[in-house]
C-alpha positions in Angstrom: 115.4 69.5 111.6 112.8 68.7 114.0 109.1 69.8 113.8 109.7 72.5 116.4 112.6 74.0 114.7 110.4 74.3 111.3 109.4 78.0 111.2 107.2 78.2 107.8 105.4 75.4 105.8 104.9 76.3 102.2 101.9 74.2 100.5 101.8 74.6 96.7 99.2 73.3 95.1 99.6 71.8 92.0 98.1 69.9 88.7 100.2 68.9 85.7 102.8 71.7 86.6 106.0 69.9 85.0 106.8 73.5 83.4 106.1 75.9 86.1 107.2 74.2 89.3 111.3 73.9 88.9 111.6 77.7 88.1 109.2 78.3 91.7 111.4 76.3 93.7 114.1 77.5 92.4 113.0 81.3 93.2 112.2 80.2 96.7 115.5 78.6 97.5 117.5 81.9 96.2 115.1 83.9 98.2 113.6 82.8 101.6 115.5 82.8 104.6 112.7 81.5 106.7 113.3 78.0 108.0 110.9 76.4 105.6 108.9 73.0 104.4 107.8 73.0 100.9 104.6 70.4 100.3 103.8 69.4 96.7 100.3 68.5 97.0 99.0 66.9 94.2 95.9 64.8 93.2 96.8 61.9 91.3 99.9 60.1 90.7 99.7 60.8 87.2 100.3 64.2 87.8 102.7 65.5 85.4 104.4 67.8 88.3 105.9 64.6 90.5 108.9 62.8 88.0 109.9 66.3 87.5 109.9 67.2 91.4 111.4 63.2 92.2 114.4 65.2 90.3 115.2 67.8 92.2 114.4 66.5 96.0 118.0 67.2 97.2 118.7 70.5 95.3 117.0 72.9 97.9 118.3 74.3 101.6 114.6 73.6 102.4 112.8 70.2 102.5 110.5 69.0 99.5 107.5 67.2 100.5 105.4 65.5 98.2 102.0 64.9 99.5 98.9 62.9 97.9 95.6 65.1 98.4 93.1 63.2 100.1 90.4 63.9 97.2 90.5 66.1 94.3 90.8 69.6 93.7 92.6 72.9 95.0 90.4 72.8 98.4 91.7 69.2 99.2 94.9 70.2 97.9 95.5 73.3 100.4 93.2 71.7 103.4 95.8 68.2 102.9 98.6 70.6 102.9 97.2 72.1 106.2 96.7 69.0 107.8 100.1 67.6 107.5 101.8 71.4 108.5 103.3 71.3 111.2 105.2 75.0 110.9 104.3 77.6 113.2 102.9 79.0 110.2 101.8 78.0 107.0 102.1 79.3 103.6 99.9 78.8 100.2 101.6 79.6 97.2 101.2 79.6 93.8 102.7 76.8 91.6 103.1 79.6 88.8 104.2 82.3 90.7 108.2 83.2 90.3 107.8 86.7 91.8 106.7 87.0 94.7 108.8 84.4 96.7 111.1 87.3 97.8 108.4 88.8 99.8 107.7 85.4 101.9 110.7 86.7 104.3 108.3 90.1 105.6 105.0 88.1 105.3 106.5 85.7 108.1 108.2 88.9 110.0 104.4 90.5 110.1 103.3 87.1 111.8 106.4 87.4 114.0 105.2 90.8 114.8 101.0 89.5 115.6 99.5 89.0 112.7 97.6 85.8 112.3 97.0 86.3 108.7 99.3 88.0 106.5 97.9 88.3 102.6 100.0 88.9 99.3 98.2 91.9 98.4 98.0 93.0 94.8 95.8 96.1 95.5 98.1 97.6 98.3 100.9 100.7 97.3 103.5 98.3 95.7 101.1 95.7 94.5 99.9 95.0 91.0 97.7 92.6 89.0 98.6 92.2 85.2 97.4 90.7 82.3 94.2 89.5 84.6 90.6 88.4 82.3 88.5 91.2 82.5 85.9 89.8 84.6 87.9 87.6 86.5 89.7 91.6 87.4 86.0 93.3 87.8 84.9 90.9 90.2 88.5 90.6 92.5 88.6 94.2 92.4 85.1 95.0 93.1 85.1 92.1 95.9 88.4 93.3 97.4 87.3 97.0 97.1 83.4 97.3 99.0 85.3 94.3 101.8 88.1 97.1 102.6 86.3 100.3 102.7 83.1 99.6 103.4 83.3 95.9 105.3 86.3 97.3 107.0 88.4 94.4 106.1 92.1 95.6 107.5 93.2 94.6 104.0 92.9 95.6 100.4 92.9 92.6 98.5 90.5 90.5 99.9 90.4 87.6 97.3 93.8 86.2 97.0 94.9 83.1 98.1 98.0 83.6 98.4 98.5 84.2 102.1 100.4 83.3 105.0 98.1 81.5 108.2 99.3 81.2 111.9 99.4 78.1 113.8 96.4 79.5 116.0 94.0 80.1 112.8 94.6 76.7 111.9 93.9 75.1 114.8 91.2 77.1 116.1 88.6 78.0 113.0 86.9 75.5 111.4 87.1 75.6 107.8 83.6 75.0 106.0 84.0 75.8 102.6 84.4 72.7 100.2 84.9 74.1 97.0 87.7 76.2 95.2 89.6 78.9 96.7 87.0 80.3 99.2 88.7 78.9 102.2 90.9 82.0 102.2 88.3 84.5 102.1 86.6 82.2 105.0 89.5 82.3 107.1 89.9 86.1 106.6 86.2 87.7 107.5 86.2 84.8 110.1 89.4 85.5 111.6 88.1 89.8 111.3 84.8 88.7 113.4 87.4 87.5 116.0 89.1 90.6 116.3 93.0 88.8 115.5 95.6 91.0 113.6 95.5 91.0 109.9 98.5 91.9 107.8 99.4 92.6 104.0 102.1 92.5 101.7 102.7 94.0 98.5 102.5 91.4 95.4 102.9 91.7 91.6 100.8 89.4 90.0 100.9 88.2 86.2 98.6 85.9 84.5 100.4 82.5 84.3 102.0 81.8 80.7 102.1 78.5 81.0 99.7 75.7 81.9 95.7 76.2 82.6 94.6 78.3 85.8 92.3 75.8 87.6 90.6 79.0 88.9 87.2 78.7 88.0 85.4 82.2 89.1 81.6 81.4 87.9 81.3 78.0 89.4 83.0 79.1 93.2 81.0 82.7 92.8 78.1 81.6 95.1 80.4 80.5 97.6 82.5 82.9 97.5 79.5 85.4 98.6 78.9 83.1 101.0 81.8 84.8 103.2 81.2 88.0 100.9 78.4 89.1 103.5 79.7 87.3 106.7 82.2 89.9 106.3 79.7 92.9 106.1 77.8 91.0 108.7 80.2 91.8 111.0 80.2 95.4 110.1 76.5 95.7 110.6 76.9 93.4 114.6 80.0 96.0 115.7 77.8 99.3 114.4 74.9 97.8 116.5 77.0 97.2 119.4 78.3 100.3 119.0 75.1 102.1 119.4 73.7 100.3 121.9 76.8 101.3 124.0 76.4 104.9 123.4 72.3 104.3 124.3 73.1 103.3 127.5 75.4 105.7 128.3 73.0 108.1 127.6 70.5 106.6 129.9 73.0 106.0 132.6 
């Protein structure tokens, strides 16, 4: 398969995931039809996830990448993954997740259909979130909830990283966040500002059982409502806009 045949690169993330990681590509090879890459990307060679994957290479219809982050962390882990995608689209998904790779097939069809982002949305008809920490869930919620309804994000769960990204995102926005997850929200409010279609998906997501969430909510808060109000910034430009087109056609 050549790089112009590749339809959908899937970048998982991953740290010490010897436990989770077989039973995730094993979901995604009963259930995506997509012409896909999968990219391990992983920190250190220590990591617990590579003998494990090393195993397995040739058991998939799809390709198993294993690629070495170029520092440490989930952001160099998803922004390496980017890097070296070469799909028309490209994919983060969880190294934990074993239900949610039958939706991957309709996230790619809404990008076929002009979506440059598609999310897995937990908060849509469909969705769900279980077994969440409390405040981990109030601030998701809360953050997904006043970005849809009152920042007119197009989506209803704002927060997750779990999303597809066109080719054209990729290569046209600039990705400034350094820390965490927040690249995802970034891309989103940035990619709303532009005016590009925005897609969701429903997505049932549980609370890993094994292995430790690197998701660390108090530390990435700050920068997380960094993009938090870019997005209602772009409320508050389009309602000026707005007005100031009805003013002059008043005046005219």
């Amino acid at each position: 398969m050549t790089d112009a045949e590749l339809d959908l690169d899937i970048v998982i993330p991953v740290f010490n995931e010897a436990e989770n990681i077989i039973p995730v590509l094993n979901s995604l090879n009963k259930y995506v039809q997509t012409v896909c890459r999968v990219q391990i990307c992983y920190d250190s060679e220590s990591d617990t996830t590579i003998p494990v994957v090393k195993k397995h290479l040739n058991d998939y219809r799809f390709e198993v990448v294993l690629t070495k982050n170029k520092g440490k962390g989930p952001h160099q882990a998803i922004t390496t993954g980017f890097e070296n995608s070469v799909g028309k689209a490209t994919l983060v998904f969880p190294a934990d997740d074993i239900q949610n790779a039958i939706i991957l097939d309709e996230m790619y069809k809404l990008f076929l259909d002009g979506c440059e982002i598609v999310a897995a949305s937990r908060f849509m008809k469909g969705g769900s979130m279980k077994g969440c920490p409390w405040l981990k869930s109030i601030l998701v919620r809360t953050a997904s909830f006043t970005l849809h309804w009152i920042a007119l994000i197009p989506i209803k769960d704002a927060s997750n990283g779990f999303r597809l990204f066109s080719r054209k995102v990729l290569n046209t926005i600039q990705i400034e966040s350094s820390l965490g997850f927040t690249y995802s929200i970034e891309l989103l409010v940035k990619c709303h500002r532009i005016g590009w279609k925005i897609g969701e998906v429903p997505a049932n997501w549980v609370e890993r059982e094994k292995g430790k969430s690197n998701f660390k909510i108090l530390t990435w808060l700050p920068h997380y409502l960094k993009w938090y109000k870019y997005g209602f910034q772009t409320t508050i430009r389009r309602l000026f806009q707005s007005f100031s087109y009805r003013r002059k056609d008043i005046i005219m």
